[in-house]
MIRO-569271 format. One record per residue (C-alpha): residue in three letters; x, y, z. Coordinates in steps of 0.25 Angstrom, whole numbers. Example, Ala and Ser with C-alpha at 12.3 -4.5 7.8 and 13.67 -1.06 7.14 Angstrom:
2
<site><resn>ALA</resn><east>49</east><north>-18</north><up>31</up></site>
<site><resn>SER</resn><east>55</east><north>-4</north><up>29</up></site>
//
This chain:
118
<site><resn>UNK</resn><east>-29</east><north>43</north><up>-64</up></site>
<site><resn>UNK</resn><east>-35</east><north>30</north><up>-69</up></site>
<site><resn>UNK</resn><east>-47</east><north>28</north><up>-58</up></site>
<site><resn>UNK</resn><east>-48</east><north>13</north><up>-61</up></site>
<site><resn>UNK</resn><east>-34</east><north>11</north><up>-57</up></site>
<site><resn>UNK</resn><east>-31</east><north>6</north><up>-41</up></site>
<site><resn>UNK</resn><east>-25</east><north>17</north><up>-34</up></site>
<site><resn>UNK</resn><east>-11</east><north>14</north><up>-25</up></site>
<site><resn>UNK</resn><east>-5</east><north>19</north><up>-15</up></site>
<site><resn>UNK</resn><east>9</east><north>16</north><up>-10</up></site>
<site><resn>UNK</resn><east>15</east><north>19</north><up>2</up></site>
<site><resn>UNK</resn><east>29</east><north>15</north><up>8</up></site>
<site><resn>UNK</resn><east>39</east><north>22</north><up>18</up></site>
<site><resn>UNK</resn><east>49</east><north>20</north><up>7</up></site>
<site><resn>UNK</resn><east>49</east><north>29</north><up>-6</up></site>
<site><resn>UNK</resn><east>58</east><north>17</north><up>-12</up></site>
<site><resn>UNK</resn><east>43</east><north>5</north><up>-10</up></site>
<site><resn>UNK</resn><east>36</east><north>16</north><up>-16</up></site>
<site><resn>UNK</resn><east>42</east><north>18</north><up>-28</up></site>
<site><resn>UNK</resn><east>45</east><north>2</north><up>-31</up></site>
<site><resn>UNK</resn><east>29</east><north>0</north><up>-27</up></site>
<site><resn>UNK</resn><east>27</east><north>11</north><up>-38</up></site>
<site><resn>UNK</resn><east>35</east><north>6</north><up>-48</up></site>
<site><resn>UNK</resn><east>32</east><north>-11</north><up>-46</up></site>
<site><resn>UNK</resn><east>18</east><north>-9</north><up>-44</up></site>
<site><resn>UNK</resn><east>10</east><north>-12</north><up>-59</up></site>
<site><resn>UNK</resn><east>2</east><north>0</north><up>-60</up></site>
<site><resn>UNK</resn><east>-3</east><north>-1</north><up>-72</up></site>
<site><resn>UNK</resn><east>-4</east><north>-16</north><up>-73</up></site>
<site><resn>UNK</resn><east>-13</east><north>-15</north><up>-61</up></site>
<site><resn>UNK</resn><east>-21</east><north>-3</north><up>-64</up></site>
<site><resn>UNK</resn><east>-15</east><north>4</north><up>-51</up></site>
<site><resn>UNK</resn><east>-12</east><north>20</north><up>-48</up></site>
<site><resn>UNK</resn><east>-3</east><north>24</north><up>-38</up></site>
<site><resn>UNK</resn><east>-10</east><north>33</north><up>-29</up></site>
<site><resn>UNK</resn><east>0</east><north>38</north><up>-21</up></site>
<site><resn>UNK</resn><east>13</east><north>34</north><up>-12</up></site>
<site><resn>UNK</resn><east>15</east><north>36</north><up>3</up></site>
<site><resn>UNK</resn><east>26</east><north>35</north><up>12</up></site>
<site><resn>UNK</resn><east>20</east><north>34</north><up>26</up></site>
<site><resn>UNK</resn><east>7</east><north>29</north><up>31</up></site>
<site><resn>UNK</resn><east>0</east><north>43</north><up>34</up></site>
<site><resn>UNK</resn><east>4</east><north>46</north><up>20</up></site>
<site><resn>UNK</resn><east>-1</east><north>32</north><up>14</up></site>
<site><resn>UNK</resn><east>-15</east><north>35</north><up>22</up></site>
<site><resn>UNK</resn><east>-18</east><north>47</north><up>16</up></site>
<site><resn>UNK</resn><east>-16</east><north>44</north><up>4</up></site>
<site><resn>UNK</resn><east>-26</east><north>33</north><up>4</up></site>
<site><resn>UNK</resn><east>-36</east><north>43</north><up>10</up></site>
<site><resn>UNK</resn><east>-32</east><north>52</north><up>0</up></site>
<site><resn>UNK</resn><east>-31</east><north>44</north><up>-12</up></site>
<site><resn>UNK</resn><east>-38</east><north>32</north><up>-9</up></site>
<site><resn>UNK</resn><east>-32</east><north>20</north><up>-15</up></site>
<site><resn>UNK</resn><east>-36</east><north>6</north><up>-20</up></site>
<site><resn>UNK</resn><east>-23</east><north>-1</north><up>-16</up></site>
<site><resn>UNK</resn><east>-11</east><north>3</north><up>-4</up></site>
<site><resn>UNK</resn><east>3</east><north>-2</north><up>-5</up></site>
<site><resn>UNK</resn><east>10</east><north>1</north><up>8</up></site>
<site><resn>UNK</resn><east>20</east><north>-4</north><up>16</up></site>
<site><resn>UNK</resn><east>16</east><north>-8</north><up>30</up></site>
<site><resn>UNK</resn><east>28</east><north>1</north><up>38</up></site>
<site><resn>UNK</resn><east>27</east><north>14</north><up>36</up></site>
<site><resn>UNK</resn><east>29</east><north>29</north><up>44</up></site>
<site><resn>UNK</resn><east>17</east><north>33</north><up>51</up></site>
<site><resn>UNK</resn><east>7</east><north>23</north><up>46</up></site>
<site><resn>UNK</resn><east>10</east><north>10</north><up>44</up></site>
<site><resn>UNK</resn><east>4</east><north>1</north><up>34</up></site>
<site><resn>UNK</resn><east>-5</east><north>-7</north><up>43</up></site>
<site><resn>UNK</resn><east>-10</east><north>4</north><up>51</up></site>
<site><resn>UNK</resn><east>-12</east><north>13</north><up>38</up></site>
<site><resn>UNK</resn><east>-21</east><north>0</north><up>32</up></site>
<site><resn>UNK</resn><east>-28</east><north>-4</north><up>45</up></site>
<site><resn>UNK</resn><east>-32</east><north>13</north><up>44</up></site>
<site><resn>UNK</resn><east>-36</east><north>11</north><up>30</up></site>
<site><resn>UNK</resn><east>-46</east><north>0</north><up>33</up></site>
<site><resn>UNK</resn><east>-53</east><north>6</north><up>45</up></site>
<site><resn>UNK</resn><east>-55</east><north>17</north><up>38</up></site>
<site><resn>UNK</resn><east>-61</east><north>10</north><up>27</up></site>
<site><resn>UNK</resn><east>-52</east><north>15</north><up>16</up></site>
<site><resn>UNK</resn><east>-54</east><north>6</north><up>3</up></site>
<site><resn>UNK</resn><east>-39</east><north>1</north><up>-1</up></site>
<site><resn>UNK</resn><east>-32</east><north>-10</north><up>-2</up></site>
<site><resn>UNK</resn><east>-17</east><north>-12</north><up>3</up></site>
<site><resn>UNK</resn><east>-5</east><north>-19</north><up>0</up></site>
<site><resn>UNK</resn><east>7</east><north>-18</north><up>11</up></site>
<site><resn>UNK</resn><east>21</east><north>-19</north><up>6</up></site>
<site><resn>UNK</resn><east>30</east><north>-22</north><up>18</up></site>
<site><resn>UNK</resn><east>43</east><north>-27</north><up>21</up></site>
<site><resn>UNK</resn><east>39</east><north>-34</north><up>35</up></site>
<site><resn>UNK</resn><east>37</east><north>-47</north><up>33</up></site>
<site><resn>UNK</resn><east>29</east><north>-49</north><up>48</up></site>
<site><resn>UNK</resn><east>17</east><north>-58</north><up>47</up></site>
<site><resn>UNK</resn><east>10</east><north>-46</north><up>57</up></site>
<site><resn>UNK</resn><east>12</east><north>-36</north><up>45</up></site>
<site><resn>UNK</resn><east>5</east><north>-44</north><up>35</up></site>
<site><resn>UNK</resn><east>-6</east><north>-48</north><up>46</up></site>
<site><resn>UNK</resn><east>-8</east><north>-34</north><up>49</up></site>
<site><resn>UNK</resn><east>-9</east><north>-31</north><up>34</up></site>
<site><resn>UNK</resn><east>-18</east><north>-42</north><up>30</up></site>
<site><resn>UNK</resn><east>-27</east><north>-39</north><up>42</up></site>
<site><resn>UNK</resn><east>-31</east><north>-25</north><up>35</up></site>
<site><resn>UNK</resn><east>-34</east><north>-32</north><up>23</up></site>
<site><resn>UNK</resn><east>-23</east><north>-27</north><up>14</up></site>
<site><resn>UNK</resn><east>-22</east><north>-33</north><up>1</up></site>
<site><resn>UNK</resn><east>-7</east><north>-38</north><up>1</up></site>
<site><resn>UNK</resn><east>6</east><north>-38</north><up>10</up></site>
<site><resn>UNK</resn><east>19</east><north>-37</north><up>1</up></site>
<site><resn>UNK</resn><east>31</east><north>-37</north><up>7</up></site>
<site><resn>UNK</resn><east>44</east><north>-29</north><up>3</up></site>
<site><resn>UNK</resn><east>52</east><north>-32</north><up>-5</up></site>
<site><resn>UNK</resn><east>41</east><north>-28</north><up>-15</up></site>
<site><resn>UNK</resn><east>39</east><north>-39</north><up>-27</up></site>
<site><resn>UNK</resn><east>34</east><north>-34</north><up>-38</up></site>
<site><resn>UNK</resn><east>23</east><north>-45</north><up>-44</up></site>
<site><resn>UNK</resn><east>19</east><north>-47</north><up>-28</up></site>
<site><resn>UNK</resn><east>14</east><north>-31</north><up>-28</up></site>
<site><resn>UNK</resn><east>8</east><north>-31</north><up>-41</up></site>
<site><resn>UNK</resn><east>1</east><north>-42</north><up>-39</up></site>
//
């Protein structure tokens, strides 16, 4: 493991966003590991107590967790990490809500390529 490459997580309901995130993201190009994939937001969670990323990708809708709630948990709890929130709801509330935790990027589905990498 390369200990100056950002770690990344990436968590989705859907197996199918995972494994396009997996395979569109630039990993080397932009000195990134992947850390670990989730499926749900209890999942997501303790994974970042466990492995402690630099960067999240999640969507906001997920089981048990959503997106929101698991970010707002992260920044009370004081966790360092940044997030970028792929979603398919177009809702200025979701993007509010998002921005209000200080996440770094709000992406909406479908996924384009040069917009995540970037």
């Amino acid at each position: 493991m390369d200990t100056d490459r950002e770690r990344v997580i990436i968590a989705d309901d859907e197996q199918l966003i995972c494994t396009l995130l997996t395979e569109i993201i630039r990993w080397d190009d932009l000195n990134l590991e992947l850390a670990g994939v989730a499926h749900n937001g209890r999942e997501l969670w303790q994974q970042i107590v466990d492995k402690h990323p630099d960067i999240v990708i999640t969507d906001i809708c997920m089981p048990e967790m959503d997106g929101i709630e698991l970010v707002r948990q992260v920044r009370e709890k004081g966790i360092p990490c940044r997030f970028i929130i792929v979603s398919g709801y177009r809702l200025f509330e979701y993007a509010h809500n998002a921005l209000k935790y200080n996440v770094e990027d709000y992406i909406l589905k479908p996924i384009d390529n040069t917009e995540l990498n970037n």
